[in-house]
C-alpha positions, 0 to 999 in steps of 0.5 A, spaced: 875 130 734 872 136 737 864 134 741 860 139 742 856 139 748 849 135 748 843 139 749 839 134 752 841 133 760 840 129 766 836 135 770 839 136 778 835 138 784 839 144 782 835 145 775 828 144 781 825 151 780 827 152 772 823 145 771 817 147 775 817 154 771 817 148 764 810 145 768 807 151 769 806 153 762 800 149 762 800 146 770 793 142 768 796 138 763 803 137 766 801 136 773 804 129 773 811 131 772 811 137 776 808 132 782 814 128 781 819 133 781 816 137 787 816 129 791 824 130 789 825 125 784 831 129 781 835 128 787 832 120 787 831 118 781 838 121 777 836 121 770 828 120 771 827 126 768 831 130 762 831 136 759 832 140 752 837 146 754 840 149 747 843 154 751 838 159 753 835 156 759 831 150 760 825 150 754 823 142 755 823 136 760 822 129 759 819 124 764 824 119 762 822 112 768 817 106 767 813 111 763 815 116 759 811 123 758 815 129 754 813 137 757 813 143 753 816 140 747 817 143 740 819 139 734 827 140 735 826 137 743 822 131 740 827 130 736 833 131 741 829 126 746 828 121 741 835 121 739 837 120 746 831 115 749 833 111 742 840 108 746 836 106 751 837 099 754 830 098 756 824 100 754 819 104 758 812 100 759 808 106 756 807 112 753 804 119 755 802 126 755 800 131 750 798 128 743 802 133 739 808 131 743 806 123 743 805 121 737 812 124 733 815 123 739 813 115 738 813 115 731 821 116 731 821 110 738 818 105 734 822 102 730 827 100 735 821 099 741 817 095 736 810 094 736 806 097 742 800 093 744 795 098 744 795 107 742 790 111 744 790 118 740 785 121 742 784 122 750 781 128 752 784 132 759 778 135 762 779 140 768 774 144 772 775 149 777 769 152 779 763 150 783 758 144 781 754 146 776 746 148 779 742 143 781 749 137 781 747 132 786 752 129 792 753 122 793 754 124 802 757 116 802 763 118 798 769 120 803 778 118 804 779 111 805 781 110 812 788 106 812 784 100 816 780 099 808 787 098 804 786 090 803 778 092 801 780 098 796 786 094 794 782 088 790 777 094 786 784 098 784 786 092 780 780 091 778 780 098 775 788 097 772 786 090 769 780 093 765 783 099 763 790 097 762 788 089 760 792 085 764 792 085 771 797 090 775 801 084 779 802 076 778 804 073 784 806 077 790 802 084 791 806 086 796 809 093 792 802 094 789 799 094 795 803 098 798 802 104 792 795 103 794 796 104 801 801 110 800 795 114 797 790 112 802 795 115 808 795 121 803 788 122 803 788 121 796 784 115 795 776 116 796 771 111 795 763 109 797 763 103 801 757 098 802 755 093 806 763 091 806 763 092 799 767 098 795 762 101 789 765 107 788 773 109 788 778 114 785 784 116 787 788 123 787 794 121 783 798 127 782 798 134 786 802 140 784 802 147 782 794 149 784 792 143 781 790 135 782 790 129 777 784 124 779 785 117 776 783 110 777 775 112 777 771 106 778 764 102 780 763 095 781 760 093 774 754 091 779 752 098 781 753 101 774 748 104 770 744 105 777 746 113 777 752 113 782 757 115 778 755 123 777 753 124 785 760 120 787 764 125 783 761 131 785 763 129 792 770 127 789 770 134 786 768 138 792 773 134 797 778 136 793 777 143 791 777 144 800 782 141 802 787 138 796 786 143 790 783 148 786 783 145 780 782 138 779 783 135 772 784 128 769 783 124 762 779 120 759 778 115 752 774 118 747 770 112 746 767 112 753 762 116 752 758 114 760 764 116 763 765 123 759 757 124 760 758 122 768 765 128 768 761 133 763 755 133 768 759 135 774 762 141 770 768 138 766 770 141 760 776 140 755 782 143 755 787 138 751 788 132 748 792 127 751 795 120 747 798 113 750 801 108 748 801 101 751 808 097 751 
């Protein structure tokens, strides 16, 4: 029996720079995969990322590890992905990415991965380069996190999971959550406003790559909310990253949080895709 040669491969740190061409298509939306091979995830996380290569160079990759995010794929490379992510003997715990990519390629996962626990179809990506729009204030209070605050930004990070995600990030030990949580405040990638010993505002720079950086995990303490903190913190959040991680600064959102997409396009936010994510 003759076997034709899969199109769909592990990646190698030989496949680095064709897979960074993948993400540059469009670095605003891919930036989180980029990050991760930039980081050196194909030489430390073998079969953490795949790729669609049906003999002309490298066309697709797929995030393929505790989440699972397809870059740059057509109707085929879904197709190829999901035949080989189907024979998986574990499940990833979510689902992300661009919504045209997304939600087929969950359509041909999910009767095999079963029911998700939630399906976001519609989260805005927003990015900005540019400076504040005229007039923005800037919360001067707001800067990196210095390491010594790691068990105090440690609680507010768990808090934001817990609220957007619906269950809390650990049970038991959270030896290896907080360490994810120091590892961004030693990257500078963790700003906050702290009073009185109390954080009020956080946001961490998730992903950097490619000219571009990822904010995640925006958050105030449900006491300080609707007093007009958000905007100025962001601005300043925007402004500290332009000057010294990157140019352009991008993040999603859900549609249905209407302050928070106020809050962003009040700083100079505009839309520039659509994400989808499905929780498991």
């Amino acid at each position: 029996m003759l076997r034709t040669k899969s199109v769909v491969r592990a990646l190698t740190p030989a496949d680095h720079d064709q897979a960074l061409e993948v993400c540059a298509r469009d670095a605003r939306t891919n930036v989180f995969v980029a990050a991760r091979i930039l980081d050196g995830a194909l030489a430390a996380s073998p079969g953490a990322v795949l790729g669609y290569d049906e003999g002309a160079g490298l066309q697709s990759i797929c995030w393929a590890s505790a989440n699972l995010m397809p870059v740059e794929c057509d109707g085929p490379a879904l197709a190829a992905f999901a035949a080989r992510l189907r024979r998986w003997r574990h499940h990833c715990s979510s689902l992300f990415g661009s919504a045209d990519m997304v939600l087929p390629l969950w359509e041909s996962l999910r009767p095999g991965w079963g029911e998700p626990r939630a399906v976001r179809t519609c989260q805005p990506v927003l990015a900005t380069a540019g400076p504040l729009p005229e007039g923005t204030s800037r919360d001067w209070e707001v800067r990196p996190a210095r390491f010594d605050e790691v068990d105090l930004v440690m609680p507010a990070a768990a808090a934001m999971f817990t609220e957007e995600i619906g269950y809390p990030p650990y049970r038991g030990s959270g030896h290896l959550y907080r360490q994810g949580v120091a590892s961004l405040i030693r990257a500078g990638h963790t700003f906050v406003r702290i009073d009185d010993g109390e954080v009020v505002f956080k946001a961490d720079v998730g992903s950097v790559a490619l000219g571009v950086a990822q904010v995640q995990g925006v958050w105030v303490s449900p006491r300080w909310r609707g007093q007009g903190l958000a905007g100025p913190a962001m601005a300043e959040v925007v402004e500290q990253i332009r000057a010294r991680i990157a140019p352009v600064v991008t993040l999603y959102v859900n549609d249905f949080n209407k302050p928070a997409r106020a809050t962003y396009a009040r700083v100079g936010f505009t839309e520039v895709g659509s994400f989808a994510t499905v929780l498991m």
